[in-house]
DRENDO-1510 file (C-alpha; in Angstrom, 1 decimal, always signed):
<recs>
REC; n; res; u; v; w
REC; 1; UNK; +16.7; +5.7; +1.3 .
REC; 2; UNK; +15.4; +4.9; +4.7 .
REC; 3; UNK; +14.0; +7.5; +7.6 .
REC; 4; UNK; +16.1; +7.2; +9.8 .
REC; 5; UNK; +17.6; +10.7; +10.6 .
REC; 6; UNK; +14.2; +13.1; +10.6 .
REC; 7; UNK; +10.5; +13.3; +8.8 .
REC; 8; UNK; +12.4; +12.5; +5.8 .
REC; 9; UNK; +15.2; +10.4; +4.0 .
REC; 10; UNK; +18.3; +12.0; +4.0 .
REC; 11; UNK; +18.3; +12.0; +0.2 .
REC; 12; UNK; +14.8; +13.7; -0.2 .
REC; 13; UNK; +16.2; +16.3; +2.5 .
REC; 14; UNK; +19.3; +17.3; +0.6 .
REC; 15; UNK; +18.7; +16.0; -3.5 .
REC; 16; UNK; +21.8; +18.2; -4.2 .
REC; 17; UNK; +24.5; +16.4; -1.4 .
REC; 18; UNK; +22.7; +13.1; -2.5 .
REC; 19; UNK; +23.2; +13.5; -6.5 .
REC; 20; UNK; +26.8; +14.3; -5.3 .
REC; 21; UNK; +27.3; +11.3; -3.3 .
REC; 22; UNK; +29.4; +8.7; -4.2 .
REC; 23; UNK; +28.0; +5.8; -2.5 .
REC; 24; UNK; +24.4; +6.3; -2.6 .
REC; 25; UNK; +23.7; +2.9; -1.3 .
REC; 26; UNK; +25.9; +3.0; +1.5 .
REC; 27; UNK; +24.3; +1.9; +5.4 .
REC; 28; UNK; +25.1; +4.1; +8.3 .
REC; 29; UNK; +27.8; +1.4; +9.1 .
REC; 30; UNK; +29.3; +2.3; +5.6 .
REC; 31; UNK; +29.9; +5.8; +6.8 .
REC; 32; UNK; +30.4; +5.7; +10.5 .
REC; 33; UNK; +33.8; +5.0; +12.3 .
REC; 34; UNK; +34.4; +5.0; +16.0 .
REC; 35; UNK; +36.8; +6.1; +17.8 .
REC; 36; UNK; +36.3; +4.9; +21.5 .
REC; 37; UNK; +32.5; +6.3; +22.0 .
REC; 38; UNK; +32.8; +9.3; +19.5 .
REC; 39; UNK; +31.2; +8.7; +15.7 .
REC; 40; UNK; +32.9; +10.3; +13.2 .
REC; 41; UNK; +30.8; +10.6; +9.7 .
REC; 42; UNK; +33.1; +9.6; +6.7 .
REC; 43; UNK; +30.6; +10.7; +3.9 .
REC; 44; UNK; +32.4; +11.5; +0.3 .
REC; 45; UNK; +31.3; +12.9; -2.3 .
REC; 46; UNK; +31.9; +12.9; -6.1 .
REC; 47; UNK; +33.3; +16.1; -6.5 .
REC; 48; UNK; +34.2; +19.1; -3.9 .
REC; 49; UNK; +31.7; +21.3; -3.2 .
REC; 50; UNK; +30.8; +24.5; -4.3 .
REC; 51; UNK; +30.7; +27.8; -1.7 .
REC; 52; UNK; +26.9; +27.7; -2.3 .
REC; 53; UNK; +26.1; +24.2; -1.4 .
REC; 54; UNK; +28.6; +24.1; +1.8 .
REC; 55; UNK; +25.4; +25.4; +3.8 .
REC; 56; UNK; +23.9; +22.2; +2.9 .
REC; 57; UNK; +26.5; +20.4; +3.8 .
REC; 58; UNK; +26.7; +22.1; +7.4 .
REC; 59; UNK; +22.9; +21.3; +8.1 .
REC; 60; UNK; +23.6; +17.9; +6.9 .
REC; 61; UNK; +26.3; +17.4; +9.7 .
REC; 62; UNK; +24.4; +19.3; +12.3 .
REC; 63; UNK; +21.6; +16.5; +11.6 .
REC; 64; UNK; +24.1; +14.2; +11.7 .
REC; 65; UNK; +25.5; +15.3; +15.1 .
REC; 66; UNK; +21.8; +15.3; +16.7 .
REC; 67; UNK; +20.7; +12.3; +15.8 .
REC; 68; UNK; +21.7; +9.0; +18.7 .
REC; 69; UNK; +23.8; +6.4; +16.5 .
REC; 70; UNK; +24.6; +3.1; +18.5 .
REC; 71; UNK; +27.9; +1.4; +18.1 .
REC; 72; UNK; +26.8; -1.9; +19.4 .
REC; 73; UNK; +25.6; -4.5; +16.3 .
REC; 74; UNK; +24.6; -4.2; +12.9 .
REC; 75; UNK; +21.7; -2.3; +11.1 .
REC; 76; UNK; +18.2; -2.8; +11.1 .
REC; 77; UNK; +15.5; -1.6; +10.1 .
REC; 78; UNK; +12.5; -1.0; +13.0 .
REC; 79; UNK; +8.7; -0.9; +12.1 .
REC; 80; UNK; +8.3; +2.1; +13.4 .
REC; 81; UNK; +4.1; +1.2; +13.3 .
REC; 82; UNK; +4.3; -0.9; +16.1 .
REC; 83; UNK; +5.3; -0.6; +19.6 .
REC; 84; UNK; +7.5; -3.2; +19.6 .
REC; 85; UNK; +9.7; -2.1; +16.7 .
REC; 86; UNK; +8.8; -5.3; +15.1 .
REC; 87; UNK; +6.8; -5.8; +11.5 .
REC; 88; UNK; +3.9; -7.7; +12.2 .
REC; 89; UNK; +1.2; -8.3; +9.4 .
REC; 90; UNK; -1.3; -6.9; +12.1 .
REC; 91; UNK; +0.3; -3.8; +12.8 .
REC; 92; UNK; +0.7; -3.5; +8.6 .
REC; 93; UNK; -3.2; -4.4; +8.6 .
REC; 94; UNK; -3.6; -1.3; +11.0 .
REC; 95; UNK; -1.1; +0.9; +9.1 .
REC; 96; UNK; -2.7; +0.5; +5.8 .
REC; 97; UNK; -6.8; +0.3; +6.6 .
REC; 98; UNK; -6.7; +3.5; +8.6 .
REC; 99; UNK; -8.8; +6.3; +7.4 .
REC; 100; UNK; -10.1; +3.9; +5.0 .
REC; 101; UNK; -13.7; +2.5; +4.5 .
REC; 102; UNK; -12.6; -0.4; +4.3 .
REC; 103; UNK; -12.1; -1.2; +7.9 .
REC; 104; UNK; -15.8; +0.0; +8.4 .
REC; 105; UNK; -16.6; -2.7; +6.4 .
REC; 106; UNK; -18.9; -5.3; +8.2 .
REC; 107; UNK; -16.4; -8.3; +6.9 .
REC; 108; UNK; -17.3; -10.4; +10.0 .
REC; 109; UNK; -21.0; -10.6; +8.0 .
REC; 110; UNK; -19.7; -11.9; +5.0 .
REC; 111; UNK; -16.5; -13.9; +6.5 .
REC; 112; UNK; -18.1; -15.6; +9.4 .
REC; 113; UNK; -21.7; -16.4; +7.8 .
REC; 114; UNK; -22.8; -19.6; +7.3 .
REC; 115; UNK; -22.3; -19.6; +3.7 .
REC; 116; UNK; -20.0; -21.7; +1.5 .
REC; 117; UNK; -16.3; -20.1; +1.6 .
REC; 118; UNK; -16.8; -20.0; -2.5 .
REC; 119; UNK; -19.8; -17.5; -2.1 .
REC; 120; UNK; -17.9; -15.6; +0.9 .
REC; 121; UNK; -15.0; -14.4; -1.6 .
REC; 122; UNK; -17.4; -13.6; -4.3 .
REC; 123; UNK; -19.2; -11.2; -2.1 .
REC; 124; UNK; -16.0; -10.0; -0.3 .
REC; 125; UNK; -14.7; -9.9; -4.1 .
REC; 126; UNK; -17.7; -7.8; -5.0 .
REC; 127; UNK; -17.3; -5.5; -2.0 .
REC; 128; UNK; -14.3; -4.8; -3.3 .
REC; 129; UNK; -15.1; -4.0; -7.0 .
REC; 130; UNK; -12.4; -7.2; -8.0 .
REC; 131; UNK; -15.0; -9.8; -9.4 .
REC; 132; UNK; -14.2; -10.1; -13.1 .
REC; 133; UNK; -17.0; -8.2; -14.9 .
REC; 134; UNK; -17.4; -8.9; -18.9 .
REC; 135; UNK; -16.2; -5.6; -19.9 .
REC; 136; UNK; -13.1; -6.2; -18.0 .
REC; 137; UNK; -12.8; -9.6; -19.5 .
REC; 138; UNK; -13.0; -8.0; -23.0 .
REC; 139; UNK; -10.6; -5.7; -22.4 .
REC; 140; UNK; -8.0; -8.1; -21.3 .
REC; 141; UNK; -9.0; -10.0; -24.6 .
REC; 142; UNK; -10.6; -12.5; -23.5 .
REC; 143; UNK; -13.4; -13.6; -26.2 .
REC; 144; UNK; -17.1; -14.1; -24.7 .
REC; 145; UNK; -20.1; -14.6; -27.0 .
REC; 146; UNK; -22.8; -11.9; -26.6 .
REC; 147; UNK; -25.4; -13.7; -25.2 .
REC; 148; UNK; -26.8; -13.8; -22.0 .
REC; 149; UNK; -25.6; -16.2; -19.6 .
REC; 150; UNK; -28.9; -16.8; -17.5 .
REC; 151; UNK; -31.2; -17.2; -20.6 .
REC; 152; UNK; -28.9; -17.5; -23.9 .
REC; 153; UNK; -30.2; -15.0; -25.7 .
REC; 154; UNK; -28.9; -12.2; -27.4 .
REC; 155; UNK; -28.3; -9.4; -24.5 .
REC; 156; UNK; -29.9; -6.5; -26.1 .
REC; 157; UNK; -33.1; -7.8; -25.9 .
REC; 158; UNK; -33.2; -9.0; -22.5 .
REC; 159; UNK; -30.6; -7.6; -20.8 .
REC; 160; UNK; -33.1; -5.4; -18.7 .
REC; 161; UNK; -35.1; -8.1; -17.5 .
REC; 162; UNK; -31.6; -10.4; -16.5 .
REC; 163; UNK; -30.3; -7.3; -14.7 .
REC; 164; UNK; -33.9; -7.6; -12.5 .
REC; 165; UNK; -33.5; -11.2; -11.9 .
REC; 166; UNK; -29.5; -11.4; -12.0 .
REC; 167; UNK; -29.5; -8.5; -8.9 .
REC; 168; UNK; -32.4; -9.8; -7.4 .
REC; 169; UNK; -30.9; -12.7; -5.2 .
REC; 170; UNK; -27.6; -10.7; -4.6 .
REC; 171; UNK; -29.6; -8.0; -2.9 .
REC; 172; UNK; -31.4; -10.6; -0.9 .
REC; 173; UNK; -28.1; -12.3; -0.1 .
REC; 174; UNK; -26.4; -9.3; +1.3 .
REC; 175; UNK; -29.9; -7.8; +3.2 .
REC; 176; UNK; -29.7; -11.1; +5.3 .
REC; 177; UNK; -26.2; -10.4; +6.1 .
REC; 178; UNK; -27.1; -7.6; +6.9 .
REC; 179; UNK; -25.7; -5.6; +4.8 .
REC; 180; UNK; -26.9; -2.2; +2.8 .
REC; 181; UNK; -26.3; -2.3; -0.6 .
REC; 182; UNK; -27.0; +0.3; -3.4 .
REC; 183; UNK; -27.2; -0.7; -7.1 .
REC; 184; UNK; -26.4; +1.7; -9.9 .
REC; 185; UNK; -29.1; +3.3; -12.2 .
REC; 186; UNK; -27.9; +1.6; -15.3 .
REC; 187; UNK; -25.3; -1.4; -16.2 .
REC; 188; UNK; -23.5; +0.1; -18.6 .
</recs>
């Protein structure tokens, strides 16, 4: 299931030879034997093959044949992210925020203000479109009265003027941090 052998796993490289495999789970160690410094691939199959799947089967072993096996201790699996071979959360940091906004992000603004750390995830939350909105509340049924929660009246009358006023100190909060920030046209 692993790349280990080319750009690709083995079984995404040949589906037909992996359908017919009979130990689809098996480790390079399963299927390796030595014989002084000369591997020797033991693969089996389910059935024999047919005369049009024995090319497969010949590229398979070719690959096989190219590729460095070491005889010397068990398997592992490398990060192959990471100069040192080793998973790090820093090097899966890297791996996954490339190519992303997200690492453009000014976080040290938010993180490393001098705000409390409860109003730091709520803005990092919000950057991030996770803060619990009410439609997203309703939908996971959760039941909320209609009302306002700045004034406690019923939202379609004010819900234009608690937009103003509810944004209002957000868009202060994040212009002294620095921070552009664009609010939608409606809040629907």
């Amino acid at each position: 299931h692993d790349v280990w052998c080319g750009e690709q796993p083995l079984k995404a490289h040949f589906p037909d030879l992996f359908r017919m495999a009979r130990f689809k789970d098996a480790t390079v160690n399963h299927v390796v034997s030595w014989n002084g410094d000369q591997c020797h691939w033991n693969i089996t199959f389910s059935r024999s093959c047919n005369d049009w799947e024995e090319d497969s089967v010949l590229s398979l072993l070719a690959l096989l044949a190219d590729s460095k096996i070491v005889s010397v201790g068990d398997d592992m699996i490398l990060w192959s992210h990471d100069s040192t071979k080793k998973f790090t959360i820093k090097s899966f940091y890297g791996e996954v925020c490339i190519g992303s906004s997200f690492i453009d992000f000014p976080a040290d603004a938010i993180w490393r203000s001098k705000a409390p750390l409860k109003a730091c995830f709520l803005a990092w939350a919000a950057t991030k479109g996770k803060v619990p909105t009410e439609e997203m509340l309703k939908r996971r049924n959760f039941k909320l009265a209609s009302r306002c929660p700045m004034f406690f009246k019923r939202k379609n009358r004010l819900i234009t003027f608690s937009f103003i006023v509810g944004v209002s100190p957000w868009h202060l909060s994040f212009s002294l941090l620095g921070v552009n920030w664009v609010q939608p046209l409606t809040i629907k």
